[in-house]
N, C-alpha and C positions, 0 to 999 in steps of 0.2 A: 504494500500500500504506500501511493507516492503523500508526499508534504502536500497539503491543500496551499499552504501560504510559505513562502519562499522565505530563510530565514532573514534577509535580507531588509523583508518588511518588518521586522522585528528589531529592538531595542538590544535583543541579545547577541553577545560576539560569536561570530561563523567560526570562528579559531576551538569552540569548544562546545563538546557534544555534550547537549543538555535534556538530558532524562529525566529533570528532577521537578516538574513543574509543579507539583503538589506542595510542595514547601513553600516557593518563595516568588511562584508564580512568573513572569516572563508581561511585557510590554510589546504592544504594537507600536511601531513608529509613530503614526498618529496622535497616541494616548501618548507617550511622554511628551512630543511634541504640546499638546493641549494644555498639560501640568506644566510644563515651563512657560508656558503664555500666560496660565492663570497667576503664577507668582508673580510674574514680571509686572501684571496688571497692581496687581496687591502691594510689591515694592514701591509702585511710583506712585502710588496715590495711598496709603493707608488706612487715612480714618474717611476716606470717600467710599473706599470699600469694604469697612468692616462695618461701616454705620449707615449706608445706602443700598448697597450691593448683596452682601455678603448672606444674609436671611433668604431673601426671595430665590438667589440660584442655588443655595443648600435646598431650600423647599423642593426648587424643580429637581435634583439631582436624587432626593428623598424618593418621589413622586416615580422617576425612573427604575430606581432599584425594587419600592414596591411592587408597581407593574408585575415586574421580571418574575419576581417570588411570591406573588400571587397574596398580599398581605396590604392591609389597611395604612399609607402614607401616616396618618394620624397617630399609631402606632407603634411609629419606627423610627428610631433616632440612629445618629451616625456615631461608631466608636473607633479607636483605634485599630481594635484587631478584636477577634475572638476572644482571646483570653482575657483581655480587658472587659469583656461585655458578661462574660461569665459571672468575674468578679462583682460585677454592679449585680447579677441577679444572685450570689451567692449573699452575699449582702440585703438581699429583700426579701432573701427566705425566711419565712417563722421558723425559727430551730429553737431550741433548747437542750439545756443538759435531761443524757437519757436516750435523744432521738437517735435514729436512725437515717441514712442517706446511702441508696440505692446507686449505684454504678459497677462498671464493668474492668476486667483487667486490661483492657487496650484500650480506654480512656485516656487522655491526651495528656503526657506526664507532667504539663505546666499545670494542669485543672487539678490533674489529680496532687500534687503539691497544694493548691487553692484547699482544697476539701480537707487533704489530712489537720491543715494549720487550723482553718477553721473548728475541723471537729476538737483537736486540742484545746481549744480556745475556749470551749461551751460545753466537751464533757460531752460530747456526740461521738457515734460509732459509726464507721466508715466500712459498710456491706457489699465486697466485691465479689462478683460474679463471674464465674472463667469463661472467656471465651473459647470455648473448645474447637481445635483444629482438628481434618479438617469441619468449615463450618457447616451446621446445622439449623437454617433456620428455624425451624420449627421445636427441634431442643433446647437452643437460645430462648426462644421464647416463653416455653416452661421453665427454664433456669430463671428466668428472670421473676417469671410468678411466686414461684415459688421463696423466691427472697423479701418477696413482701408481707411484714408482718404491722401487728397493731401500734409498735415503735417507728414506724417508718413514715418519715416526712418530709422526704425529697428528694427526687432520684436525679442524677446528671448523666446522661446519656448522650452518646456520639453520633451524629448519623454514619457519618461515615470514616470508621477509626482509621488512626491515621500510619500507627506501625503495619498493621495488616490490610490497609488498604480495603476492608469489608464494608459493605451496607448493610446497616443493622435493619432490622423490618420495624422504622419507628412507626410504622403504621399500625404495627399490632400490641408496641409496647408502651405507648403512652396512655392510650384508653385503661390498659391495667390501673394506671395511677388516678388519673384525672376521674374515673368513676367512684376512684375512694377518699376523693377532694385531697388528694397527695400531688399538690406541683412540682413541675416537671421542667426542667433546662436541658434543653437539646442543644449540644453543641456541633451546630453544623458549617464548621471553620471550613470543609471538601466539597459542600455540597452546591452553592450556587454555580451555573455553569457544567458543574460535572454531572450531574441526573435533574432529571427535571423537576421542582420544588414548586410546591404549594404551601406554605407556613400555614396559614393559618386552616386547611386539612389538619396539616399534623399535629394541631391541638395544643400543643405546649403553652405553659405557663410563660415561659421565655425562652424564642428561638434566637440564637446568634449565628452568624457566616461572617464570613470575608468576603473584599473584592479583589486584590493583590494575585488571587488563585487561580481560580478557573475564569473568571470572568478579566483578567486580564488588566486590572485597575494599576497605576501605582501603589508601594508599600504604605501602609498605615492607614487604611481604611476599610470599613467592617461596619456592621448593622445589629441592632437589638431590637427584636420584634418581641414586643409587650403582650398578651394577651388581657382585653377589658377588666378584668378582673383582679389584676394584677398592676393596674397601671397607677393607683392612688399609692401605691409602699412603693413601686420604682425609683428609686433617688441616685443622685448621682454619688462617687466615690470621693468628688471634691466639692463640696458646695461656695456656687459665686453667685454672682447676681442674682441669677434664676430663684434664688431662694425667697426674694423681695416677691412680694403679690403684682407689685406695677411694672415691673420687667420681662422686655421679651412679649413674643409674642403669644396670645390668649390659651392657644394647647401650653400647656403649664409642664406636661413632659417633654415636650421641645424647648420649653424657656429653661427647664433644670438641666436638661441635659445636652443641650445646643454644643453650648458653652461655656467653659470651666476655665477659661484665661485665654490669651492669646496666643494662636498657633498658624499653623500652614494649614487651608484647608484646601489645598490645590489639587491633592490627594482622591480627598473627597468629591470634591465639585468634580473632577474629572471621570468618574465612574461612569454616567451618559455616554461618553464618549468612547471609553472601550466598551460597553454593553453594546453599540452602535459598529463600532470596528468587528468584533468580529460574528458578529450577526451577518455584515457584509461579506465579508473574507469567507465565510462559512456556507454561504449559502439560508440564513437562519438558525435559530438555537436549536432549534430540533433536530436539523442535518447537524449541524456541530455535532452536540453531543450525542446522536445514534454514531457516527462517523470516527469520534474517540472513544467509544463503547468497541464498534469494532475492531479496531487497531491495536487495542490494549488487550484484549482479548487473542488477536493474531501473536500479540508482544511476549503472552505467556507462552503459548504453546510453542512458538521457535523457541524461548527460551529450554522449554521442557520441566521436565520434576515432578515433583506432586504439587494437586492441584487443590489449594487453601480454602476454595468456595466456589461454589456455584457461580455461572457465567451470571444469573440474575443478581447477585448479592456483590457484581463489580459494577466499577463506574466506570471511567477511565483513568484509572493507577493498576495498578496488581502488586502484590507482592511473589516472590518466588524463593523455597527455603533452599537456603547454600549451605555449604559446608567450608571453613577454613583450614587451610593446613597450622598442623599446632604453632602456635609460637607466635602466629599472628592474627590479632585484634581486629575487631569491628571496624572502630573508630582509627585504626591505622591504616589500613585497607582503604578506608574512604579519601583520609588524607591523601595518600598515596594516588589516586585517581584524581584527586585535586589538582594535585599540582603536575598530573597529566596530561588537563583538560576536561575532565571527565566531572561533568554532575550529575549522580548517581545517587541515592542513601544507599549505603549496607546499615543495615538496623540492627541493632541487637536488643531483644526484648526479653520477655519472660517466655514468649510463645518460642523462643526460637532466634536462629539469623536470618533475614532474609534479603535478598538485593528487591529491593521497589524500582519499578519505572510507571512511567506517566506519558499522557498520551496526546498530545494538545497540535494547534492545525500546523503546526512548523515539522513536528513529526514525522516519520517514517519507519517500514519494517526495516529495512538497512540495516539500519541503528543498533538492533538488536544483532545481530550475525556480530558488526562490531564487539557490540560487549562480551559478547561469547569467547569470542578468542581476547578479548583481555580481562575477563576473570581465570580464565585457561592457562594463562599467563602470569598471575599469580599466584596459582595452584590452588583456585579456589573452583568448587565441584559445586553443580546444581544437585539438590537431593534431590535420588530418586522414591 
């Protein structure tokens, strides 16, 4: 399968093979181009654009992201990343000493840091659930049931974890909660762009995603989708202005959480812009992402091994479990490919090691035969 889009049109250096778009995501020419125009705007005029400007094109850029994820503008405020947005709703959870908080062992190890501190903090118990390889939706599912007990008062769930690269079936696991008025933060840092999202379907108390990832934004922009219910305890983690009754504008979760000091929101504002790029490039989101479903999916099987989950429970990432020769490290392995050229994770987790690739329109099968022969080359073996 050839590149839909020539890397050429992309931000990223042609000098190195980039596999790794799940992390840190990758720029179309356009989109940086539009984030450099918008700071440029914001340096030469300042307070014309933070106190004329600056409101009404977050609104519209708001307005776009909702669209996309299928969620109420009114609803949904701009964060820096995922794990920022987490923390604002780990913070608006009702917990106390005693409770209980539901999650999984491939939970995103910045979150799962969030939860362990927190529960020390409050005298809460931290209920992890294994993901068992390979996956099983349907025994996930019961695993999961079954961890909910009459202590338990908030679950943090992945949609799409991010060392195993799986889709969890948040469609079957959050009704478990929300029917026993136990809210629910899904953290879905993978999924705008890489499978097609409806937030407010999947019920949650608070959804998070990035834009930086699949959808192709600059770094440091991400969304918090509130659920009605949920939106009077929403407070920001820095309280400024927004706190005053007369500031900002009348949605009061957009005046708390707009803005919490001065920043760059070029970032931000530019999200339209790569949701736009590669809807183009692509042919629309739905080709896009059916198109990096199938490529990731071809990605594995050249690769070979055992197969971690079902073709339904991928997006466009995979993981594939390796083997190292003794003596050498996860995290040196990677280095070493670093400073190859190579953006790649080798992961090391509790599941396993496994090498991740990602699938995005710059892509190709190529790529893959490549990496074959240079994990080959370090004496690192696909399990079979």
């Amino acid at each position: 399968m050839e590149a839909v889009s020539p890397i050429e049109q992309w931000s990223l250096s042609p000098d190195v093979v980039h596999l790794n778009h799940g992390s840190y995501g990758g720029c179309p020419r356009a989109v940086t181009d539009a984030s450099n125009a918008i700071r440029a705007r914001l340096d030469a005029a300042p307070m014309r654009f933070y106190l004329l400007e600056w409101q009404a094109e977050l609104d519209r850029a708001r307005g776009a992201v909702a669209e996309l994820v299928h969620t109420d503008p009114e609803r949904l405020v701009f964060v820096p990343g995922a794990t920022a947005a987490v923390a604002i709703a780990l913070a608006a959870a009702p917990l106390a000493t005693g409770d209980e908080i539901v999650t999984t062992t491939h939970a995103y190890p910045a979150c799962r840091n969030q939860l362990a501190r927190l529960a020390d903090r409050i005298g809460a118990r931290v209920v992890m659930v294994p993901v068992e390889m390979p996956f099983d939706p349907d025994a996930f599912v019961d695993a999961i049931a079954a961890a909910i007990t009459p202590r338990t008062k908030l679950a943090l769930l992945d949609h799409i974890t991010s060392p195993s690269a799986i889709v969890l079936p948040i469609d079957r696991l959050v009704p478990q909660f929300r029917a026993r008025g136990i809210p629910v933060i899904v953290d879905g840092a993978h999924a705008p762009g890489q499978i097609a999202l409806d937030v407010d379907a999947v019920g949650a108390t608070w959804y998070v995603g990035n834009h930086h990832k699949w959808l192709c934004a600059p770094k440091a922009s991400g969304f918090l989708a509130v659920a009605a219910d949920a939106v009077a305890q929403t407070l920001p983690l820095v309280t400024s202005h927004g706190a005053t009754p007369a500031y900002g504008p009348p949605n009061r979760l957009h005046a708390e959480l707009d803005w919490s000091g001065t920043y760059d929101p070029s970032a931000q504002l530019a999200v339209p812009t790569a949701i736009a790029a590669i809807d183009q490039m692509g042919g629309g989101w739905p080709a896009v992402m059916a198109r990096n479903h199938a490529l990731v999916l071809a990605m594995r099987e050249r690769l070979g091994g055992r197969v971690l989950a079902p073709a339904d429970s991928i997006g466009t990432m995979a993981s594939v479990p390796i083997e190292l020769p003794a003596g050498l490290a996860p995290a040196e392995l990677e280095k070493q490919f670093l400073a190859d050229g190579w953006e790649v994770p080798i992961v090391n987790s509790a599941a396993g090691q496994f090498v991740r690739v990602s699938a995005h329109l710059y892509n190709h099968l190529a790529q893959i035969d490549l990496l074959v022969a240079k994990l080959a080359s370090h004496g690192v073996r696909i399990s079979p």
